[in-house]
C-alpha positions as CSV (number, residue, x, y, z in Angstrom):
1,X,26.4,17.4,5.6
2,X,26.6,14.5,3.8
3,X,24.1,13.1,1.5
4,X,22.5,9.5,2.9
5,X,23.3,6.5,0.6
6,X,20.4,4.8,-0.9
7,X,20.3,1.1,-0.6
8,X,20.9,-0.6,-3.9
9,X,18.0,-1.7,-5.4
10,X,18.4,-5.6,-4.6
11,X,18.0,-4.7,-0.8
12,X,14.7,-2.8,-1.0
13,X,11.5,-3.9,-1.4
14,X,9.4,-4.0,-4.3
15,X,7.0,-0.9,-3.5
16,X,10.6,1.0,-2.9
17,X,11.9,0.2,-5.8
18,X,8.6,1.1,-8.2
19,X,8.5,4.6,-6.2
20,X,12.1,5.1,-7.1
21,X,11.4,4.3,-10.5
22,X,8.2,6.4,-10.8
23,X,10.1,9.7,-9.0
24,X,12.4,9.4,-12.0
25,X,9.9,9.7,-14.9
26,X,8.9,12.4,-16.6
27,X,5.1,13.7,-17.0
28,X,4.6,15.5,-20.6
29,X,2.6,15.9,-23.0
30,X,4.4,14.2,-25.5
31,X,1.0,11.4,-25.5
32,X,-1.6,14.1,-26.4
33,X,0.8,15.5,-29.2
34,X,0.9,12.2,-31.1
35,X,-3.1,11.8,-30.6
36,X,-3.2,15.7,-31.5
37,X,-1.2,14.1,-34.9
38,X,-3.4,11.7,-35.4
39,X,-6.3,14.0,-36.0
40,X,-7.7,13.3,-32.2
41,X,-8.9,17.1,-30.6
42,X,-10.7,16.1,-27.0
43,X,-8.4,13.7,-25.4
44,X,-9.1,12.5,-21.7
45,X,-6.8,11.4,-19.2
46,X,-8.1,8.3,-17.3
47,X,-7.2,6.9,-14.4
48,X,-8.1,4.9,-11.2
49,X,-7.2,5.4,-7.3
50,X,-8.1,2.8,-4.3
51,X,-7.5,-0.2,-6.2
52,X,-5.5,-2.0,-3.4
53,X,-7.2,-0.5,-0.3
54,X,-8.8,-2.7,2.1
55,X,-11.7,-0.4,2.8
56,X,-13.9,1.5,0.5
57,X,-14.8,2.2,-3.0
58,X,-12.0,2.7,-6.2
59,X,-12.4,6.1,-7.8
60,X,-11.8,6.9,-11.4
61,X,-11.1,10.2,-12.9
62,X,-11.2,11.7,-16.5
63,X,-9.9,15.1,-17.3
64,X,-9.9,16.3,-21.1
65,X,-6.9,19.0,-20.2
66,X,-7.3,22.4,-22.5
67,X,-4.2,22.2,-24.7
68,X,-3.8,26.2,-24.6
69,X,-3.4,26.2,-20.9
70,X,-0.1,24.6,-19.1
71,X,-0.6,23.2,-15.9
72,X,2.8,23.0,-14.2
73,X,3.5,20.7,-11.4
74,X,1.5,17.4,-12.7
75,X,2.5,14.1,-12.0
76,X,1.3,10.7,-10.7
77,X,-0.7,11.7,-7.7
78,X,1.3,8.8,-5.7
79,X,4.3,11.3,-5.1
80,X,2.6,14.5,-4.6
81,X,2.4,15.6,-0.6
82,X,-1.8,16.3,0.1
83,X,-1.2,20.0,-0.4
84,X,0.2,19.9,-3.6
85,X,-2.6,17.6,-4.9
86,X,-5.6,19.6,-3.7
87,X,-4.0,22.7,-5.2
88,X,-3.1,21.2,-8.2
89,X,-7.0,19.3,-8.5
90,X,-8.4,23.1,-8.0
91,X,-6.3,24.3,-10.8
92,X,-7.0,21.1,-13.1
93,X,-10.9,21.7,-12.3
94,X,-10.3,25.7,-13.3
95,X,-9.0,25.3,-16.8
96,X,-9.7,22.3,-18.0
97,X,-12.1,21.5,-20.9
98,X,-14.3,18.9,-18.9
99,X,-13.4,16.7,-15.7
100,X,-15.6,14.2,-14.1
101,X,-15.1,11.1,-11.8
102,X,-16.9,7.8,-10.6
103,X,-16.8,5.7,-7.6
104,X,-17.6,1.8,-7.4
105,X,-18.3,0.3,-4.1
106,X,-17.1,-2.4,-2.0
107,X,-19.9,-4.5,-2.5
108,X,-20.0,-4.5,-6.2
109,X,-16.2,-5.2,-6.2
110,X,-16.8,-8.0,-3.7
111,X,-19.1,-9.2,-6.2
112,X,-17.4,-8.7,-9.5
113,X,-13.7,-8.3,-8.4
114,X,-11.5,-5.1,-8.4
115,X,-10.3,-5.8,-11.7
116,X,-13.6,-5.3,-13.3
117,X,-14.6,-2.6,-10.6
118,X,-11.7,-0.2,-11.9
119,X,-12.8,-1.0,-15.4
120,X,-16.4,-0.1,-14.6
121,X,-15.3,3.3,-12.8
122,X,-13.3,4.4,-15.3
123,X,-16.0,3.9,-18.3
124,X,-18.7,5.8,-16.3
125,X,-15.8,8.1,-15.7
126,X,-15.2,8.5,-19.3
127,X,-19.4,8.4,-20.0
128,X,-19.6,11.1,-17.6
129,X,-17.5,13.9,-19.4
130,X,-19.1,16.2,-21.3
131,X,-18.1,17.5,-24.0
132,X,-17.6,13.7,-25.0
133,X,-13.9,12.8,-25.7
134,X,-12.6,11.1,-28.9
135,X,-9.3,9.7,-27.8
136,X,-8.3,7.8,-24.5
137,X,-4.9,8.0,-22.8
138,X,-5.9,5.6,-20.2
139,X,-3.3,4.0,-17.0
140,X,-2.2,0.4,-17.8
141,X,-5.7,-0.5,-19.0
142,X,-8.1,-0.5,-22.0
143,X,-11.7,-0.2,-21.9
144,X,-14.2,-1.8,-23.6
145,X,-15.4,1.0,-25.3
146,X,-15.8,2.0,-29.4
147,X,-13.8,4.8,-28.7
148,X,-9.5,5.0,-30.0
149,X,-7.7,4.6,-26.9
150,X,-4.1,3.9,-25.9
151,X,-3.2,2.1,-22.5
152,X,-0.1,3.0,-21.2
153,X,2.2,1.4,-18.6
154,X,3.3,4.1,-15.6
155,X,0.7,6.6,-17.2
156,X,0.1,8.5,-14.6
157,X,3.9,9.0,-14.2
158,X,4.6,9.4,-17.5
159,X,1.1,11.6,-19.4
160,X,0.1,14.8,-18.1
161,X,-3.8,13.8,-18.8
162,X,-3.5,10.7,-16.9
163,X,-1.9,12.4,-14.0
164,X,-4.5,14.9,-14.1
165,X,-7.1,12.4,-13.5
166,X,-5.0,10.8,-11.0
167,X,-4.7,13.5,-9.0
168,X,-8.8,14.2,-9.2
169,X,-9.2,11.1,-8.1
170,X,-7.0,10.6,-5.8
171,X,-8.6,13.8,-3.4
172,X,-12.1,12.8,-4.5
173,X,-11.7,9.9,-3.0
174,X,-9.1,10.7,0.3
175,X,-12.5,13.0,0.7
176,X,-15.2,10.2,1.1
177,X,-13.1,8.1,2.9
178,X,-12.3,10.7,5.6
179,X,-16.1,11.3,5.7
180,X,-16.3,8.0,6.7
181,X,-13.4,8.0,9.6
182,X,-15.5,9.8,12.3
183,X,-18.4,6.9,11.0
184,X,-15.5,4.1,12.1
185,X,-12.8,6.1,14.2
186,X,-11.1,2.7,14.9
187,X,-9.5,2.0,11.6
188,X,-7.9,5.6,11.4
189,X,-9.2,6.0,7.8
190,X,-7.8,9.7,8.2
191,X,-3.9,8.3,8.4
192,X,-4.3,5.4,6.2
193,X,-7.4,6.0,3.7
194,X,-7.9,2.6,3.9
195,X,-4.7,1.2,2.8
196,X,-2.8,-2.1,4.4
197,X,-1.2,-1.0,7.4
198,X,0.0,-3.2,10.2
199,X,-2.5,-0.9,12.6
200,X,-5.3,-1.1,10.2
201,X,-4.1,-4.9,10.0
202,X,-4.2,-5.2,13.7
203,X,-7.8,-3.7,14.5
204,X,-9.0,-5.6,12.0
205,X,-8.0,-8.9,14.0
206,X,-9.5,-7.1,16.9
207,X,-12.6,-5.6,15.8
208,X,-13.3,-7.4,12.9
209,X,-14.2,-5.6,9.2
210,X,-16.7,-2.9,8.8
211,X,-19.9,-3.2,6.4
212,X,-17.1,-1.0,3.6
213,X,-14.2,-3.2,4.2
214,X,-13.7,-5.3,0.8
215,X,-14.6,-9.0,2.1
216,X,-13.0,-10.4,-1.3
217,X,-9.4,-9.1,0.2
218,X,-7.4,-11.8,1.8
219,X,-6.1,-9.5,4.6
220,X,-9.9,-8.8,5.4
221,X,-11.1,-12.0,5.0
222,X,-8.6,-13.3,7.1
223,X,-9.0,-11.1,9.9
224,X,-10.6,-13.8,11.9
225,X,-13.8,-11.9,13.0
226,X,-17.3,-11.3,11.7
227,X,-18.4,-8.6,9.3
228,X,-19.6,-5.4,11.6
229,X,-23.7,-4.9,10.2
230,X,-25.3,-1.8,10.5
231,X,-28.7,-0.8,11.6
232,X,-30.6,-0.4,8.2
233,X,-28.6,-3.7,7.0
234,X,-30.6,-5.6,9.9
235,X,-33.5,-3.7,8.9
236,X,-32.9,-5.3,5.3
237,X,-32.7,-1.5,4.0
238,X,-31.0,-0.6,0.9
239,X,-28.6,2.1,1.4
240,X,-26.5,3.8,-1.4
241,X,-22.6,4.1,0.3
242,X,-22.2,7.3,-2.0
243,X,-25.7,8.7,-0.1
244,X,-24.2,7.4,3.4
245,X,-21.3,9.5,2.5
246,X,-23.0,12.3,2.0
247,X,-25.1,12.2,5.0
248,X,-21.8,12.4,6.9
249,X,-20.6,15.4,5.2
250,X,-23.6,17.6,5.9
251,X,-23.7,16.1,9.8
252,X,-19.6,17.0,9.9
């Protein structure tokens, strides 16, 4: 049986054609080896996962991977099917030096923007690892931290590390959000984990956001309908999300 033609890349769209692109690179080592060079001997991985959700916090994940231990199968958590990623995160979290991640809410990044909110997760990411690295391979961005660091464009497609902390990330954070789905079973947090979907899209017009949708988001924003408040908000309560979260798990 014949093989399906691709489109060419002019008649896709741009999500498409960055997939395509990404399935392409190849995930090495070759990052740590020139840090390893350069006299650097715990080297994290860092990297963020959420950042264009609708709902929810952004995760960041470290992972200082042990350099005597090959972890096959690594790559930019993006193309990996769920099964694949929560086997691989088991491994990463077995025989790895240190690992750690770090969530930022929706209402801090209403308040200082998801720019800043990915920045922030990934530093308490990085503070969080222990032993303390001395070299950053970080996705795309640079933190503002006294620390030698190199950013690097399609990390987590392209630096096992980065991947590495991708892929913690990524099912850290696919867990609190489907602790939250039975919470608001109309969004189907379970299928979309928050993500723009023209569902998601749709009962948002309908029901309006709920008190974890980002407000700052144009799609929420322009749903049309008021922000859905919770009992303790009316109460003028202050409630962690990340202790919300947990109270869900245990009740689930």
């Amino acid at each position: 049986m014949p093989r399906p033609k691709l489109k060419p890349d002019s008649e896709i769209s741009p999500s498409t054609a960055k997939m395509r692109l990404l399935r392409k690179l190849r995930c090495t080592t070759r990052f740590e080896k020139e840090a390893w060079t350069e006299g650097a001997r715990l080297i994290a991985g860092v990297d963020e996962v959420g950042r264009g959700s609708l709902f929810g916090p952004v995760v960041a994940g470290a992972v200082i991977l042990d350099p005597d231990y090959r972890i096959r199968g690594l790559r930019d958590s993006k193309l990996l099917k769920k099964a694949e990623r929560d086997k691989l995160a088991e491994r990463i979290k077995q025989h790895c030096i240190a690992w750690s991640v770090a969530a930022v809410d929706s209402a801090r990044i209403d308040q200082i923007n998801i720019y800043h909110a990915s920045k922030m997760a990934m530093a308490e990411a990085v503070e969080k690892l222990s032993p303390a690295p001395d070299f950053l391979l970080i996705d795309a961005m640079k933190l503002d931290r006294e620390i030698r660091q190199r950013s690097l464009i399609h990390g987590d497609a392209l630096c096992a590390s980065i991947a590495a902390a991708s892929i913690i990330a990524k099912v850290h954070r696919d867990e609190m959000i489907d602790a939250w789905d039975p919470v608001y079973p109309v969004y189907g947090l379970k299928t979309n984990k928050g993500y723009y979907t023209q569902k998601h899209l749709r009962t948002l017009r309908e029901h309006g956001p709920s008190p974890l949708h980002r407000m700052s988001f144009a799609p929420v924003w322009n749903s049309g309908n008021a922000q859905q408040v919770l009992e303790f908000m009316e109460e003028g309560d202050v409630l962690d999300a990340a202790a919300v979260v947990e109270s869900v798990e245990v009740d689930t």
